[in-house]
PLY file of the C-alpha trace (Angstrom):
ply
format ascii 1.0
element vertex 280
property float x
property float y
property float z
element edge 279
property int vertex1
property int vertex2
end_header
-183.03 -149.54 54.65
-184.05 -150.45 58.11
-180.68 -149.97 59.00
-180.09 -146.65 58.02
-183.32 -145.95 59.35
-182.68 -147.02 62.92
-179.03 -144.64 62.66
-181.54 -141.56 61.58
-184.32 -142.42 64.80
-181.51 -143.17 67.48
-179.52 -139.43 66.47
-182.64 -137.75 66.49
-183.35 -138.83 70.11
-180.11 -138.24 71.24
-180.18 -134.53 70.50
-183.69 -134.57 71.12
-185.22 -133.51 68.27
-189.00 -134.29 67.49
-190.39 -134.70 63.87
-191.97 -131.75 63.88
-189.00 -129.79 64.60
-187.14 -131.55 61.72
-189.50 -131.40 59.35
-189.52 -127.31 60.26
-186.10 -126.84 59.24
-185.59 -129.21 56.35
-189.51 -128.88 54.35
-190.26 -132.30 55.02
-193.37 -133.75 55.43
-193.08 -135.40 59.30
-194.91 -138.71 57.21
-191.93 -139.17 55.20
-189.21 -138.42 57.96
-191.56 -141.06 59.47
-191.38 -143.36 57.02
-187.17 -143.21 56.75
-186.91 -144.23 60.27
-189.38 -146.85 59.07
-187.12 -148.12 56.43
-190.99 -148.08 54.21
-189.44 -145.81 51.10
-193.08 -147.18 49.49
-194.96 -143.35 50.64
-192.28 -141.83 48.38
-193.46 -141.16 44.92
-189.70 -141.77 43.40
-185.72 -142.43 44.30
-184.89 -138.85 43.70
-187.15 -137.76 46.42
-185.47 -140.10 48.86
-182.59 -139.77 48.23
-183.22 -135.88 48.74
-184.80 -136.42 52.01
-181.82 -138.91 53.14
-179.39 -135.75 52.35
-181.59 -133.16 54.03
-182.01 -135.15 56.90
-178.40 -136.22 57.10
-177.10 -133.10 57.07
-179.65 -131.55 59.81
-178.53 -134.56 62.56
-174.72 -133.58 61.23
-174.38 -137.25 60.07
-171.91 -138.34 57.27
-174.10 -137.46 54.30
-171.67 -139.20 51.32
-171.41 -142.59 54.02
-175.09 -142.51 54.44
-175.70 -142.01 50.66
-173.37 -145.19 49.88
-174.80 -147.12 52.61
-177.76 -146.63 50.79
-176.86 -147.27 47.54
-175.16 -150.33 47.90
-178.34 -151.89 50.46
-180.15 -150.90 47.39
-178.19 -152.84 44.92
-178.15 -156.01 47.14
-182.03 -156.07 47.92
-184.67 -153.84 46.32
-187.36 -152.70 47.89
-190.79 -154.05 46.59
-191.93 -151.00 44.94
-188.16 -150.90 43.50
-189.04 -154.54 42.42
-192.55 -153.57 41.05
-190.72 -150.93 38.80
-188.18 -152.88 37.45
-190.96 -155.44 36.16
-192.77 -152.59 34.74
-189.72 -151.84 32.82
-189.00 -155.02 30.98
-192.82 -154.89 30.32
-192.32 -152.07 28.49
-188.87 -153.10 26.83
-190.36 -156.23 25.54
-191.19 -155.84 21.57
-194.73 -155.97 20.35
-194.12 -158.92 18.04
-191.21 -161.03 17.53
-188.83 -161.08 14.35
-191.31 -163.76 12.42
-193.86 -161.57 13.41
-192.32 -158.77 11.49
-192.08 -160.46 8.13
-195.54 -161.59 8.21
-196.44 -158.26 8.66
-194.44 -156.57 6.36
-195.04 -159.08 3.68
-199.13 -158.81 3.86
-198.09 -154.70 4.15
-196.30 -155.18 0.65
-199.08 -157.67 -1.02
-201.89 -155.01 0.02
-199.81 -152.57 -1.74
-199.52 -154.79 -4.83
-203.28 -154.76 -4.48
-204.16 -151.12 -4.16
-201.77 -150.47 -7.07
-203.12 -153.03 -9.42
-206.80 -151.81 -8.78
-205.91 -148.25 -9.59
-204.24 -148.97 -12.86
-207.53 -151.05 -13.99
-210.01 -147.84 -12.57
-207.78 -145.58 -15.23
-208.04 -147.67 -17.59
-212.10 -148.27 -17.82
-212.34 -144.67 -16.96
-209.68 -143.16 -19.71
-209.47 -145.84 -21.97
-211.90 -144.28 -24.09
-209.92 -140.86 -24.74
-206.72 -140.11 -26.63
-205.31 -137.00 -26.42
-208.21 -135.93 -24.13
-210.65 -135.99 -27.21
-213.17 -138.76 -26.93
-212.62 -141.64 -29.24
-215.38 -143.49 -31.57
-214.67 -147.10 -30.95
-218.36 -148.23 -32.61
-216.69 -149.15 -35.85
-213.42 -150.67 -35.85
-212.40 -149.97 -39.65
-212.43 -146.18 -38.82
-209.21 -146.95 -36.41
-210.66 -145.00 -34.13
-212.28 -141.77 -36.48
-215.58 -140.85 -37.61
-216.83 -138.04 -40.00
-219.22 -135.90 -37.90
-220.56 -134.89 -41.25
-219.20 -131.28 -40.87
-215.67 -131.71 -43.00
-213.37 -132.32 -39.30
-213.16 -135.85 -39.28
-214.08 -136.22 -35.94
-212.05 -133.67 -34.46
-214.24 -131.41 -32.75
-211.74 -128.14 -32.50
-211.32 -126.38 -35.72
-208.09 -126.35 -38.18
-205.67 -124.01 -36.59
-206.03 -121.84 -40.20
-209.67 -121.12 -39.05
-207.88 -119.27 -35.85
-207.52 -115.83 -37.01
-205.99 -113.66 -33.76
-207.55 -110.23 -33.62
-204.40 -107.54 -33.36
-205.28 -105.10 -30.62
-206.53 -101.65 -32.12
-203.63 -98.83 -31.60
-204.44 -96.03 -28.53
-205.93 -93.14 -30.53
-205.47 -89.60 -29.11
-208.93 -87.15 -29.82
-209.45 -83.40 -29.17
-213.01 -83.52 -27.99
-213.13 -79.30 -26.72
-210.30 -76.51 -26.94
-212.20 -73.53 -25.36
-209.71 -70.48 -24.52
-207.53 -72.24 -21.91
-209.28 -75.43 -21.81
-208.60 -78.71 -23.29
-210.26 -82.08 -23.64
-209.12 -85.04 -25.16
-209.98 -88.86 -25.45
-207.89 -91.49 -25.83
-209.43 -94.81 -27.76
-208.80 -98.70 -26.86
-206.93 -98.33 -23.61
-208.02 -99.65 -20.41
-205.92 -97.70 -17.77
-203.32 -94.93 -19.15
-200.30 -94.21 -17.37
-199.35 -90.42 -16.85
-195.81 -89.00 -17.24
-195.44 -85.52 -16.42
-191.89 -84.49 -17.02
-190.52 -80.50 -16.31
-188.65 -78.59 -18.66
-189.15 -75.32 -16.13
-190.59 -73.89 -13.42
-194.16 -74.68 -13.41
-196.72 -74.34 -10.82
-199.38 -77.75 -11.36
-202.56 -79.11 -9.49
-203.68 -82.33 -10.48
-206.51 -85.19 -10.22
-206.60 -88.28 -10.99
-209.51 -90.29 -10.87
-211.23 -86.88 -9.25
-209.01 -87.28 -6.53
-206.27 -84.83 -6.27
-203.02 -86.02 -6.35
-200.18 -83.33 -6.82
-199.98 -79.89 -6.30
-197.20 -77.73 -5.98
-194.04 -76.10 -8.00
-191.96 -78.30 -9.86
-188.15 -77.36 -11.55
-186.65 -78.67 -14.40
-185.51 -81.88 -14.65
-188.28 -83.12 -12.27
-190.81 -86.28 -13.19
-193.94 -87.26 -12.08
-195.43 -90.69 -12.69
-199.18 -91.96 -12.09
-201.88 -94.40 -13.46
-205.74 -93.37 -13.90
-208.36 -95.72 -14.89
-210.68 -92.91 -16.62
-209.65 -89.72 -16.27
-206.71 -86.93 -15.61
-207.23 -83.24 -15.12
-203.94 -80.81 -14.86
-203.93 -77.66 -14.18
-200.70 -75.67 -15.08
-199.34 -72.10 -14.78
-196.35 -72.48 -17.02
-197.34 -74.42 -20.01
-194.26 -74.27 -21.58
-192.30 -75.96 -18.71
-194.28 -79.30 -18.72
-194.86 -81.97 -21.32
-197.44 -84.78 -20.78
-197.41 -88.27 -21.70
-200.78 -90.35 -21.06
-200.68 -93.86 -22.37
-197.82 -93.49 -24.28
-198.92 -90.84 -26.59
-198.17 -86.90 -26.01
-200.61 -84.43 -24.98
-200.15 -81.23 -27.08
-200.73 -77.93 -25.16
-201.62 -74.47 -26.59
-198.51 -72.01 -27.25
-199.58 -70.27 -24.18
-197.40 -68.32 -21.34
-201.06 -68.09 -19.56
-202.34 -71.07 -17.29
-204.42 -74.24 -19.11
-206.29 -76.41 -17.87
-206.29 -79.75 -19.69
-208.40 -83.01 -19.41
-207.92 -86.79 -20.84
-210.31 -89.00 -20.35
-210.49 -92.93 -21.49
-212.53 -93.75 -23.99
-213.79 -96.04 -26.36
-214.62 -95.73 -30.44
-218.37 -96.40 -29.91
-218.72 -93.94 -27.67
-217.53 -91.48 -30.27
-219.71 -92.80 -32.66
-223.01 -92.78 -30.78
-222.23 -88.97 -30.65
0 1
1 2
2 3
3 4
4 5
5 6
6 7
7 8
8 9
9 10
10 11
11 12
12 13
13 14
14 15
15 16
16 17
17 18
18 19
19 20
20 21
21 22
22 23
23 24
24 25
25 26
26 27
27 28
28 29
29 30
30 31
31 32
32 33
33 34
34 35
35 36
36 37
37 38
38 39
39 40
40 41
41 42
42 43
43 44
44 45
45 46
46 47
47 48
48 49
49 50
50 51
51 52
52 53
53 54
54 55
55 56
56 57
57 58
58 59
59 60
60 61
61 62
62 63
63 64
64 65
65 66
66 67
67 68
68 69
69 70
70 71
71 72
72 73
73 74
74 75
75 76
76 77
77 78
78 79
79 80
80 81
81 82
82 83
83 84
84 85
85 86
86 87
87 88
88 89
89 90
90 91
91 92
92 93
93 94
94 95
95 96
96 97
97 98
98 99
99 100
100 101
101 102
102 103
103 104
104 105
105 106
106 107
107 108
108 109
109 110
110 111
111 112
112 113
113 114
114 115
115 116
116 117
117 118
118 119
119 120
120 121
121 122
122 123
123 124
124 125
125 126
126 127
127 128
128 129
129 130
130 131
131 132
132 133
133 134
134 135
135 136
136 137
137 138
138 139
139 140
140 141
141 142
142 143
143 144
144 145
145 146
146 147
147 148
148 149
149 150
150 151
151 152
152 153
153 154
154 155
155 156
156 157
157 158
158 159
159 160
160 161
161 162
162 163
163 164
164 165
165 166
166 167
167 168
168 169
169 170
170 171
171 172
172 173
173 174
174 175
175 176
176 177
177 178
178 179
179 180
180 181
181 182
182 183
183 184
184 185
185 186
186 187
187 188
188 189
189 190
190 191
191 192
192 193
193 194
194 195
195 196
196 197
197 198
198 199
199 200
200 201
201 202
202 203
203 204
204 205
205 206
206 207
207 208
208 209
209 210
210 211
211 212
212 213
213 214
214 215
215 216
216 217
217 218
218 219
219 220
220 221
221 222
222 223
223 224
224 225
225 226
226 227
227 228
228 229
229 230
230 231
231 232
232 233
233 234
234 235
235 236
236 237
237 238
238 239
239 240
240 241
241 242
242 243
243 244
244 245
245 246
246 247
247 248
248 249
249 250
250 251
251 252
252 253
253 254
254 255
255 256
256 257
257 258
258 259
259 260
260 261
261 262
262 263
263 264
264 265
265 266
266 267
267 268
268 269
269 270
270 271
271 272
272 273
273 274
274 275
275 276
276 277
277 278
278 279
């Protein structure tokens, strides 16, 4: 590197160019322009940055920059430089394995045994913990002539659920549809064992509506035939309609008779239960 070195110090004197002036035109630090006359590459912190600064600096003294490059390269292959040397050490430091084949099996055999162990251990915890239940109903092992049963004195031999004949399954009650009030125009009914009712209002003509659901309004406008209108309340509907006769309601499945009217009515469902009638 020396070499090379004292080729980039002698041009630069013989066109008379300082460091400073160098280091102006190519970036680089005057320490490391320095240092490359020096033949020290140690100040660099890697190879790419000197072999940069070789280039740049070639190329600004109008030396051959691909004869200074192999020049380099093959000084560099013939003797490293001691921080090139330092490098290479760190490298097979870093290439050389952990542990050695032997090493290895021992490893992977304890690995394995613990295994073995871990697995054994939890097979005996379910056992002293479960052992005890079958079927997930506890198991009377205090007398072994009863092969595993005892009469709890109540006519289930142990089992503590009831015979599935005891199960009766209550059918859910039928919606019910009530006429509470039918004043003039105005309609209320009830409907029984529902918990939310869906509303279908379908058109048969032109009818002018306004309606609430859950006291919040929700439609209002003219509708034509052949129109439908779909919406869920969970207590209450009110509809207001002009044209009776060209609208028929369905709330929870059940229709929703309306007077034989040509004037407006107003009509109200509301959901309900059967003691709530009955307390009236």
């Amino acid at each position: 590197m020396k070499e090379i070195g004292e080729v980039l110090r002698s041009t630069r004197e013989e066109k008379g160019l300082s460091f400073e002036e160098i280091s102006e035109i190519t970036k680089i630090q005057t320490r490391y322009l320095q240092a490359l006359e020096e033949g020290d590459t140690r100040v660099f912190p890697g190879e790419v940055y000197i072999k940069g600064s070789l280039r740049s600096y070639a190329r600004v003294l109008n030396l051959d920059e691909s004869e200074l490059m192999a020049q380099y390269n093959q000084m560099k292959a013939q003797n490293l430089d001691p921080v090139e040397k330092e490098k290479e050490k760190e490298k097979e430091k870093k290439a050389k394995p952990l542990y050695t084949r032997s090493d290895g099996i021992w490893k992977n055999l304890m690995v394995g045994i613990l295994v073995i162990f871990l697995l054994f251990g939890g097979i005996r915890f379910y056992q002293a913990f479960f052992g005890d239940y079958e079927n997930g109903i506890p198991v009377d092992n205090t007398d072994p002539g009863n092969n595993g049963s005892a009469d709890n004195g109540n006519g289930h031999d142990g089992n503590i659920f009831p015979p599935e004949d005891d199960l009766v399954e209550e059918e859910p009650e039928e919606p019910e549809l009530v006429l509470v009030e039918s004043v003039g125009e105005i309609l209320v009914y009830d409907i029984l064992n529902l918990e939310e009712m869906s509303i279908e209002l379908t058109f048969t003509g032109r009818c002018w509506i306004s309606l609430a659901v859950d006291d919040e309004e929700t439609a209002r406008g003219t509708y034509g035939a052949g129109q439908n209108l779909s919406y869920t309340a969970e207590k209450e509907f009110s509809l207001r309609a002009g044209n009776p006769s060209g609208i028929q309601i369905t709330a929870g499945g059940l229709e929703i008779p309306l007077n034989d009217s040509a004037r407006p009515v107003t009509v109200t469902v509301r959901l309900s239960q059967s003691e709530d009638l009955s307390e009236d």
